[in-house]
C-alpha positions as CSV (number, residue, x, y, z in Angstrom):
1,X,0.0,0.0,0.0
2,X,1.2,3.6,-0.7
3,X,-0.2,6.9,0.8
4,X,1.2,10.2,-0.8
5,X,0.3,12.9,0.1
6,X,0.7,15.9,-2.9
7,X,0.9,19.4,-1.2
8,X,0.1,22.8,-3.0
9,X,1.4,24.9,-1.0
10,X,0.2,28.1,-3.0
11,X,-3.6,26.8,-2.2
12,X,-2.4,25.3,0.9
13,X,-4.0,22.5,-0.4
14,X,-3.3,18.7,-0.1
15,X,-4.9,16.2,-2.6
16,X,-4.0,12.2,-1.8
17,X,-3.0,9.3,-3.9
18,X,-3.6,5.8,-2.7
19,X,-2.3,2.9,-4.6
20,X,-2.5,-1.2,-4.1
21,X,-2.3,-4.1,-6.1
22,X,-2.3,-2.2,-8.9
23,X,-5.0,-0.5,-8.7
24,X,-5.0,3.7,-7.3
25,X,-7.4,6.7,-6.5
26,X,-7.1,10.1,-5.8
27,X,-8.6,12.2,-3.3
28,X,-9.2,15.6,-4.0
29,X,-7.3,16.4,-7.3
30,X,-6.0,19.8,-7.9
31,X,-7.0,21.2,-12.0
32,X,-4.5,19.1,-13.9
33,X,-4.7,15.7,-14.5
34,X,-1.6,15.1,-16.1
35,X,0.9,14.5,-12.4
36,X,-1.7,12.0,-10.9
37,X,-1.8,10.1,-14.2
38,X,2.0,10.1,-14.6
39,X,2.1,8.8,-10.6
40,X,-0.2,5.7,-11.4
41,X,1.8,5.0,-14.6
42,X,5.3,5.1,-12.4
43,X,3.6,1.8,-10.4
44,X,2.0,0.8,-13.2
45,X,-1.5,1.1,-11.6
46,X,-5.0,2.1,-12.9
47,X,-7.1,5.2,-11.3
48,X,-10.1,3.4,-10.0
49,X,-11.9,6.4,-8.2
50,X,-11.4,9.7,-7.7
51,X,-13.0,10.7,-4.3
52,X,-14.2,14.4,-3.7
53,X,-14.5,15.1,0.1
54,X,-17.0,18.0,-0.7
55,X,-17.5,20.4,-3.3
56,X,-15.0,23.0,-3.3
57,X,-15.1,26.2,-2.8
58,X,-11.5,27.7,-2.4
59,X,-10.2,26.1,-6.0
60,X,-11.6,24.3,-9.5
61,X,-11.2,20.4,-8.8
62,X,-9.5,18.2,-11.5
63,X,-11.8,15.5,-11.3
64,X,-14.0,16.2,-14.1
65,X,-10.7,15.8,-16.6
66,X,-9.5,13.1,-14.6
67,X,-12.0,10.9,-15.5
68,X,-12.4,11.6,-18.9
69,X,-9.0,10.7,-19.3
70,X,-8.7,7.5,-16.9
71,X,-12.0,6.3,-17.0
72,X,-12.2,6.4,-13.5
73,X,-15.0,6.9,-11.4
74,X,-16.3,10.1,-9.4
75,X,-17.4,9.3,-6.3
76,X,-19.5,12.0,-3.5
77,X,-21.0,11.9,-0.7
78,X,-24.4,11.9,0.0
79,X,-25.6,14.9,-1.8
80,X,-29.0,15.5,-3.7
81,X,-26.7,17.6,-6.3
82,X,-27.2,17.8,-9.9
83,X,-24.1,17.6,-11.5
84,X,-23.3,18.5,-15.0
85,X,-21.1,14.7,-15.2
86,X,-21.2,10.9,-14.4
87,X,-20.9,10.3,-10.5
88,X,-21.6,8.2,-7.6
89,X,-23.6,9.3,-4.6
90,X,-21.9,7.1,-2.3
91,X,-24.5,6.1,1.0
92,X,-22.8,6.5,4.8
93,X,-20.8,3.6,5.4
94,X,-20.2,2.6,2.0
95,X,-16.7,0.7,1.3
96,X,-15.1,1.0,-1.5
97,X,-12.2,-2.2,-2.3
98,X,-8.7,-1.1,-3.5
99,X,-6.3,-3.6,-4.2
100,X,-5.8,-4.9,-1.4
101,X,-6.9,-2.2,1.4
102,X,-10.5,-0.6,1.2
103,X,-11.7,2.8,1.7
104,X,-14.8,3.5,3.9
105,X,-17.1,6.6,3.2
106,X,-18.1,8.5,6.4
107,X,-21.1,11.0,5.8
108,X,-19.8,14.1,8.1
109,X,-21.9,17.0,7.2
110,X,-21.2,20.5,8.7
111,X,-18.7,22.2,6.3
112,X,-21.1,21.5,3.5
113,X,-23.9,19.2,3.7
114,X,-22.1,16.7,1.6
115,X,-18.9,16.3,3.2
116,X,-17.7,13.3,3.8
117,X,-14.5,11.3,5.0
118,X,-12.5,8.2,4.0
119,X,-11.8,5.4,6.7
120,X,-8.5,3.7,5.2
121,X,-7.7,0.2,6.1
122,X,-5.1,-1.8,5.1
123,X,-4.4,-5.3,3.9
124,X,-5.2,-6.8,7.7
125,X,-8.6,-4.8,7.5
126,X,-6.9,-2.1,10.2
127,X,-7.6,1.5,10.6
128,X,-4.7,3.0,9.7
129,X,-5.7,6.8,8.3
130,X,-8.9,9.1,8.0
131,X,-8.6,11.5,5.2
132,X,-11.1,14.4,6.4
133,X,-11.6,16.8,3.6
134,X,-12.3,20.7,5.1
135,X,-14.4,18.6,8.1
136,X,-11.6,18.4,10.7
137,X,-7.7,19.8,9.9
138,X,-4.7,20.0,12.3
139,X,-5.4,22.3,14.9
140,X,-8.7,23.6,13.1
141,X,-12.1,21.9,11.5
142,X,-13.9,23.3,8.7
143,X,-15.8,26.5,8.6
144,X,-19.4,26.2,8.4
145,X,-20.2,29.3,6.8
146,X,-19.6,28.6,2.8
147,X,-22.5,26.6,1.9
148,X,-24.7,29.4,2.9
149,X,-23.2,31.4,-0.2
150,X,-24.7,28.3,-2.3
151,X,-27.7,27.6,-0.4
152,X,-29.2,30.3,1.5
153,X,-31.3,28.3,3.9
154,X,-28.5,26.5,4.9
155,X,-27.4,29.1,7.8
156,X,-24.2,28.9,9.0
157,X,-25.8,28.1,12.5
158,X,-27.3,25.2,11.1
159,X,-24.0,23.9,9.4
160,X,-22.4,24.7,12.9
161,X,-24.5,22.0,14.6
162,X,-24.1,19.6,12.1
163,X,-20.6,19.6,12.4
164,X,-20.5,19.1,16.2
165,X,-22.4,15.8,15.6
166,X,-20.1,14.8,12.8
167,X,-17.1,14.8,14.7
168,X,-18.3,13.6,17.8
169,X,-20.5,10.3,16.4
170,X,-18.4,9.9,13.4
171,X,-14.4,10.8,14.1
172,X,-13.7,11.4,17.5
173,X,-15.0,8.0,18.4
174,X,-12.6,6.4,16.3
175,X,-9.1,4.8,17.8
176,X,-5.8,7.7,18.6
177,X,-3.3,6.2,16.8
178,X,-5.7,7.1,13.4
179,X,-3.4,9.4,11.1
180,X,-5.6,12.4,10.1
181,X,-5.1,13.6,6.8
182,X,-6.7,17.3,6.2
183,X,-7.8,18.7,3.1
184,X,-6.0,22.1,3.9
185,X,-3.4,23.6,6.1
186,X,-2.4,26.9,7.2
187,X,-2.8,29.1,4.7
188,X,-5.7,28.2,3.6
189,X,-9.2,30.2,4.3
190,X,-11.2,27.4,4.4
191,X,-10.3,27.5,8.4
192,X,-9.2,30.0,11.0
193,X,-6.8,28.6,12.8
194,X,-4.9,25.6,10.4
195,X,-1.4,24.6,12.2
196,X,1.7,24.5,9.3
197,X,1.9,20.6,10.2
198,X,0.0,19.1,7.5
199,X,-0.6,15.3,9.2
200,X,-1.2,14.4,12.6
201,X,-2.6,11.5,14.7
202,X,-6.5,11.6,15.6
203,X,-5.2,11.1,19.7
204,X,-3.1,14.4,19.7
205,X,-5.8,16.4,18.0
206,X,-8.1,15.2,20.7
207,X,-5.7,16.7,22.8
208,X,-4.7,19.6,21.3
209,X,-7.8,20.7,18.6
210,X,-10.3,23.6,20.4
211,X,-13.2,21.7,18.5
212,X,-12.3,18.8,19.9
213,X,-12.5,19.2,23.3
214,X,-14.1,16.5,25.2
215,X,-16.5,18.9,27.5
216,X,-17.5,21.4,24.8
217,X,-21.5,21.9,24.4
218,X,-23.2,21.9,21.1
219,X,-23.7,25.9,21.8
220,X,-19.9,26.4,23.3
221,X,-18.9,25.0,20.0
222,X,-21.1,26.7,17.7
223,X,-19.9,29.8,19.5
224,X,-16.4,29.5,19.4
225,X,-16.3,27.8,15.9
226,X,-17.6,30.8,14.0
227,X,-16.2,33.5,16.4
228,X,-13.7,35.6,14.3
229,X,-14.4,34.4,10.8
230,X,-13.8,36.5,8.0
231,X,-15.8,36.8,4.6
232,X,-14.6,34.1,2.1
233,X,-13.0,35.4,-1.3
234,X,-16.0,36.6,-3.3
235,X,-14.7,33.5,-6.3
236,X,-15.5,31.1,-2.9
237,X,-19.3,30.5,-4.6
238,X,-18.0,30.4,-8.1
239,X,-15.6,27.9,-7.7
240,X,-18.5,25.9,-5.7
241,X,-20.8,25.9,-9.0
242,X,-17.9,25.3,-11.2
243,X,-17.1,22.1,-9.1
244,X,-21.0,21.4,-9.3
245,X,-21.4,21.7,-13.5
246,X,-18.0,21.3,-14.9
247,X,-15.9,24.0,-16.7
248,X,-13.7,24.0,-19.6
249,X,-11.2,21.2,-20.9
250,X,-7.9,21.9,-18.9
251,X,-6.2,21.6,-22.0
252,X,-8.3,24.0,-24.0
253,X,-8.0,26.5,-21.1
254,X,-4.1,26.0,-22.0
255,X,-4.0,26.9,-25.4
256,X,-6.2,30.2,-25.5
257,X,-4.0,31.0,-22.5
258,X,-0.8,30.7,-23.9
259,X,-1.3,32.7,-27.3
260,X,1.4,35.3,-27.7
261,X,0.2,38.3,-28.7
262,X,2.0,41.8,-30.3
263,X,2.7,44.8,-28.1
264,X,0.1,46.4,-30.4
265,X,-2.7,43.2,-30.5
266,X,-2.0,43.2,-26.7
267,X,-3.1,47.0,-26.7
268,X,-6.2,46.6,-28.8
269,X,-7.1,43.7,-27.1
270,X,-7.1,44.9,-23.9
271,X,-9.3,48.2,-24.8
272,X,-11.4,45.8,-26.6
273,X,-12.9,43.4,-23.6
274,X,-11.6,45.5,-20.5
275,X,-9.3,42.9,-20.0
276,X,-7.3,42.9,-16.8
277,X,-3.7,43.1,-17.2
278,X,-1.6,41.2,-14.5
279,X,2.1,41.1,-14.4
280,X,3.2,38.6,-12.7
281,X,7.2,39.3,-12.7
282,X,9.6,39.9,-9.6
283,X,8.3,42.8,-7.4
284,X,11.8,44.6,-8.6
285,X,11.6,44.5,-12.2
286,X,7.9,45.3,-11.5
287,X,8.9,48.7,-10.1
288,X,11.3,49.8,-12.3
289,X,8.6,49.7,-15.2
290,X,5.5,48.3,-16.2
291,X,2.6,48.8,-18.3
292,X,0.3,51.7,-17.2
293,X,-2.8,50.3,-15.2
294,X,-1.4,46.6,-15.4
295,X,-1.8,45.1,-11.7
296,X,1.2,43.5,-10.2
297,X,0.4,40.2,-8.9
298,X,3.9,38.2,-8.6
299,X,3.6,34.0,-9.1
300,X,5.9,33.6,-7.0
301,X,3.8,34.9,-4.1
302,X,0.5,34.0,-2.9
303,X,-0.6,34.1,-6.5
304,X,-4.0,32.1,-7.1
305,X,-5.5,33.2,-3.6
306,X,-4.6,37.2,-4.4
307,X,-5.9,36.7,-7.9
308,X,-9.1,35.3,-6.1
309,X,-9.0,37.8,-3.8
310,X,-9.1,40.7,-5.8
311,X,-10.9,39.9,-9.0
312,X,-14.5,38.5,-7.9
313,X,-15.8,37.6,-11.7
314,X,-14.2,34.4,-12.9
315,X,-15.4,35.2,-15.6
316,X,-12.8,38.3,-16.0
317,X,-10.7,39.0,-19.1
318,X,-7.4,38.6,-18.3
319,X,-4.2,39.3,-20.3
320,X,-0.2,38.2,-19.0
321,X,2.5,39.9,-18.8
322,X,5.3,37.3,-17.6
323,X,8.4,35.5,-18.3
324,X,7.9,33.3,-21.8
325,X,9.1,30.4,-20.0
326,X,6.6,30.7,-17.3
327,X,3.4,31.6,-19.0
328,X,1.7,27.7,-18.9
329,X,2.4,27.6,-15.5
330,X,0.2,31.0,-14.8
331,X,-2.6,29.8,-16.7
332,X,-2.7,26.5,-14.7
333,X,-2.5,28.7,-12.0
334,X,-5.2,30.7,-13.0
335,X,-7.5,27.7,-13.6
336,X,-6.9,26.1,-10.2
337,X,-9.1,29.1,-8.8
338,X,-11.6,29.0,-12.1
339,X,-10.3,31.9,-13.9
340,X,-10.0,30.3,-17.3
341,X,-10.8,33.3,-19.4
342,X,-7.1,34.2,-20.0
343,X,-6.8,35.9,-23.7
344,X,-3.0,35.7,-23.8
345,X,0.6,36.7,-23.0
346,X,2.4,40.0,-24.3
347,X,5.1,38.3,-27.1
348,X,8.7,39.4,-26.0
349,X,7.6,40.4,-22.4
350,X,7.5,43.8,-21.2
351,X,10.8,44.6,-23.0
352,X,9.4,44.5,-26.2
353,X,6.8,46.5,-24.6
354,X,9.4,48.8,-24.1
355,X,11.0,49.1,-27.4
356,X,7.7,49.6,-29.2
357,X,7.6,52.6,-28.0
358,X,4.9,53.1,-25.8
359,X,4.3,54.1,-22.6
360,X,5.5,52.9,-19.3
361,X,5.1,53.5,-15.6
362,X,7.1,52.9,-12.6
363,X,6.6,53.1,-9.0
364,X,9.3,54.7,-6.6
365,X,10.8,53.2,-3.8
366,X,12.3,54.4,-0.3
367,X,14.5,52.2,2.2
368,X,13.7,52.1,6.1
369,X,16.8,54.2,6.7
370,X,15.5,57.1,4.2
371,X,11.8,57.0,5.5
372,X,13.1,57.4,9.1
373,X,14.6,60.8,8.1
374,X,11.2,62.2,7.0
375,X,9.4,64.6,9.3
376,X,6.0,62.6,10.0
377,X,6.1,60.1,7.2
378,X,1.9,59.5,6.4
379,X,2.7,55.5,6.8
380,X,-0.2,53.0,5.3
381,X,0.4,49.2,6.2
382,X,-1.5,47.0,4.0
383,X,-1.0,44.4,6.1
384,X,-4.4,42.3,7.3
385,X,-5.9,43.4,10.7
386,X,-5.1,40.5,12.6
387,X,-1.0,41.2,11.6
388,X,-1.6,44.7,12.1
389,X,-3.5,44.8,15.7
390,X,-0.4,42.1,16.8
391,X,2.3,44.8,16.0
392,X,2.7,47.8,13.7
393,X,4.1,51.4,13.5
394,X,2.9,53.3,16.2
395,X,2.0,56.3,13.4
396,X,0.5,54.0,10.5
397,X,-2.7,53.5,9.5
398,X,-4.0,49.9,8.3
399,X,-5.5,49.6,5.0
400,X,-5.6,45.4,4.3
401,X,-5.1,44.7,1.0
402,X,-7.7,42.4,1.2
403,X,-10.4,44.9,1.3
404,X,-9.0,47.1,-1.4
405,X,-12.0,48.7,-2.7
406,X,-12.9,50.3,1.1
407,X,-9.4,51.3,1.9
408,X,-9.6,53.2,-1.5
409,X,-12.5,55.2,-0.5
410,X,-10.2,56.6,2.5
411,X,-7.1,57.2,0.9
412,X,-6.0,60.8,0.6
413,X,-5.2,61.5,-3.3
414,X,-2.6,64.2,-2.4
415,X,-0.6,63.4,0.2
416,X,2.7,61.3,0.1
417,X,1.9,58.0,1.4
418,X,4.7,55.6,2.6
419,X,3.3,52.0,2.0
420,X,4.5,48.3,3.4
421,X,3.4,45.1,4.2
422,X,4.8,42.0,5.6
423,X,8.0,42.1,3.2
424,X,6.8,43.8,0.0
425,X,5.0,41.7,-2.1
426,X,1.3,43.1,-0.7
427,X,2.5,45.9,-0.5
428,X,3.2,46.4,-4.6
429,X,-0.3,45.3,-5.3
430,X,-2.0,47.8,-3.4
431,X,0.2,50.5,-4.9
432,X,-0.1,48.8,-8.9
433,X,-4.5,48.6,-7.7
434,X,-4.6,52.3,-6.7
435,X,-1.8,53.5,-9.5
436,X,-4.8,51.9,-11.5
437,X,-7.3,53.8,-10.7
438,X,-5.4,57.2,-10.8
439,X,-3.0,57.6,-7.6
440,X,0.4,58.6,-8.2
441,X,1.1,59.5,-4.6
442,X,2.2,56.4,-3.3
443,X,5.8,55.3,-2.3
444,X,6.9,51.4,-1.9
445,X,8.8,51.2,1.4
446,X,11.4,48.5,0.8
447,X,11.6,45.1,2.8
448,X,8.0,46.3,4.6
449,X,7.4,45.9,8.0
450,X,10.3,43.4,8.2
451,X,12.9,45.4,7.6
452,X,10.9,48.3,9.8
453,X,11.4,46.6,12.9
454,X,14.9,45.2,11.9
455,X,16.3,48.9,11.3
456,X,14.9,50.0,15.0
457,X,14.3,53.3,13.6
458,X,10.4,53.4,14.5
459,X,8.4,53.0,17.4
460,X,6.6,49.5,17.0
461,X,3.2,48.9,19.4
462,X,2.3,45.4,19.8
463,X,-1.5,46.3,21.4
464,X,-4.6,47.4,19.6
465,X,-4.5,51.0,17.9
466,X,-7.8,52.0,16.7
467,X,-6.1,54.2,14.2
468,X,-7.4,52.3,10.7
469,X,-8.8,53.4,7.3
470,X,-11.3,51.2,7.6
């Protein structure tokens, strides 16, 4: 028997392949098919199933293209929805034969009403492993609030409760020495409070899991469960319906992708459908020039959850400017979050850009050292609240990037404004957003908040300020 887990860290998300005797599934496939075929050929194994703990919200699942191309089998939970491909509802309890070792489907509504775990036992007919989905992760379980987006009668309240009964009749009756094996780790905003440890045993999160706790009431752990959460990234629901009906051929998604298009197409093209322009090279060449109104979004950040983030239609235009050798892996990117309606990549980059002629923008930049010697500086930190309430600038003023379009409306237009983040990736994206829309008063302060407190130049709180934008 083999268990491999296949981490995403970008997503924070972990899918699972299972193979025995030959025969393999996966659990929770990410957009592209081809590394989970090209696993099963290594051992020379077939996919059989391809388990989905839940439909997703926080990315596009593969397992539509998957099957097509395998022949395997989709496989739910108990759910009355109706999908737009082949699947099995499975029924509570259900076992499902692997080679040699079985997988058994545990109905454990709360996250969504379809959620569902997998019981693995091995050749022996042991419990060795319980892969949970977004119901229970280390440290955290799932938050009940997302279905609601989908369903409107299913409150959060409602999904609270159902949860608490899960994981009391259906997991935390099952024996410690179980390895858990979460959808999702820290990261990830389908939880609030995910540990970086991405497998654990079912004993120590007994211990150690708030939600867990032995003595906790139904209403103790509705309370505490939805205390503190934060709105999910407007694509949350879209993703959920693209999981629901299918989407676009992978492959397809690809191709229109990847067409290189002339500094003078790439103009045309984007006046033509409003087409968002996101550049998605180093935050340093980034500021020494870019296309006027393009929006810095760098891949190797954050990139599918800030692209999420920020642009709520899927269905969004979008147009690349990136390294040539990089552009297929920004459009599978792209996809994994369900933003498949990428026109193209500017030919030659933003140097041919450049040479044609036309015109460029640029965003200044000031080090810790430099911003200490101004009289007063007007500092913004774009950092989220949480981050900024634990420790900021005693004189700053929070503006979270994550809810851009309200710390826009309080932004003076005027006034030099000194902006960081964590270390300067945030940070660029607020400025490149704002540039966007017509401020040219805002200066990048290198290495953020980082190299702030490093440079011991600035008086650093760590205790709630109420000074905020928003």
């Amino acid at each position: 028997m083999k268990v491999e887990q296949i981490y995403t860290k970008c997503l924070a998300e972990a899918a699972y392949y299972i193979e025995s005797n030959g025969e393999a599934v996966i659990i929770d496939p990410l957009r592209e098919s081809a590394p989970y075929i090209s696993r099963a050929e290594r051992d020379k194994a077939k996919i059989k199933y391809i388990f989905e703990t839940h439909f997703h919200a926080d990315f596009v699942s593969g397992h539509k293209d998957l099957a097509e191309k395998t022949g395997a089998t989709i496989v739910y939970g108990p759910t009355t929805m109706q999908t737009g491909f082949d699947k099995l509802v499975a029924k509570d309890g259900q076992r499902f034969n692997i080679g040699n070792i079985s997988l058994e489907l545990l109905h454990t509504p709360g996250h969504t009403m379809e959620s569902s775990c997998l019981l693995l036992r091995d050749e022996k007919e042991h419990m060795v492993g319980i892969f949970t989905g977004d119901t229970l992760f280390i440290g955290d379980v799932g938050r009940p609030d997302l279905a609601q987006k989908v369903i409107a009668e299913l409150t959060e309240d409602k999904l609270a409760r159902h949860l608490y009964t899960s994981l009391r009749t259906k997991i935390m009756s099952l024996p410690d020495e179980l390895i858990v094996y979460p959808g999702h780790g820290k990261g990830s905003a389908c939880g609030k409070n995910m540990s970086s440890e991405t497998t654990d045993t079912l004993g120590n999160q007994k211990k150690t899991n708030y939600a867990l706790r032995p003595d906790m009431t139904e209403d103790e752990f509705v309370g505490e469960v939805l205390h503190g959460l934060m709105p999910p990234p407007g694509y949350f629901p879209q993703n959920v319906l693209l999981n629901i009906h299918g989407y676009d051929n992978l492959d397809k998604v690809i191709e229109r992708g990847t067409k290189a298009i002339s500094p003078s197409e790439f103009e045309q093209l984007a006046n033509k459908t409003n087409a968002v322009i996101i550049d998605t090279r180093s935050a340093d060449k980034f500021r020494e020039g870019f296309i006027p109104n393009s929006i810095f979004i760098g891949i190797d950040g954050s990139f599918a959850n800030w692209v999420g983030t920020l642009i709520p239609d899927v269905q969004q235009p979008i147009l690349l400017v990136s390294e040539e050798d990089r552009i297929e892996e920004v459009v599978t990117r792209l996809s994994r979050v369900g933003y498949d309606n990428t026109q193209g990549y500017l030919k030659g980059g933003f140097e041919s850009w450049k040479e044609s002629g036309k015109a460029v923008d640029s965003v200044d930049v000031i080090t810790t050292m430099d911003l200490a010697k101004k009289e007063e500086p007007f500092i913004i930190d774009v950092r989220k609240a949480s981050e900024y309430n634990s420790e900021h600038v005693m004189s700053a003023e929070n503006a979270p990037l994550d809810y851009v379009n309200d710390s826009i409306k309080q932004m003076p237009n005027e006034q030099v404004c000194y902006v960081h983040c964590a270390g300067g990736y945030r940070s660029l994206i607020f400025i490149s957003i704002l540039r966007s829309r017509g401020f040219s008063n805002l200066i990048d302060v290198k290495g953020g908040f980082d190299a702030i407190k490093e440079s011991g130049q600035f008086r650093v709180t760590d205790y709630l300020c109420p000074t905020t934008l928003l």
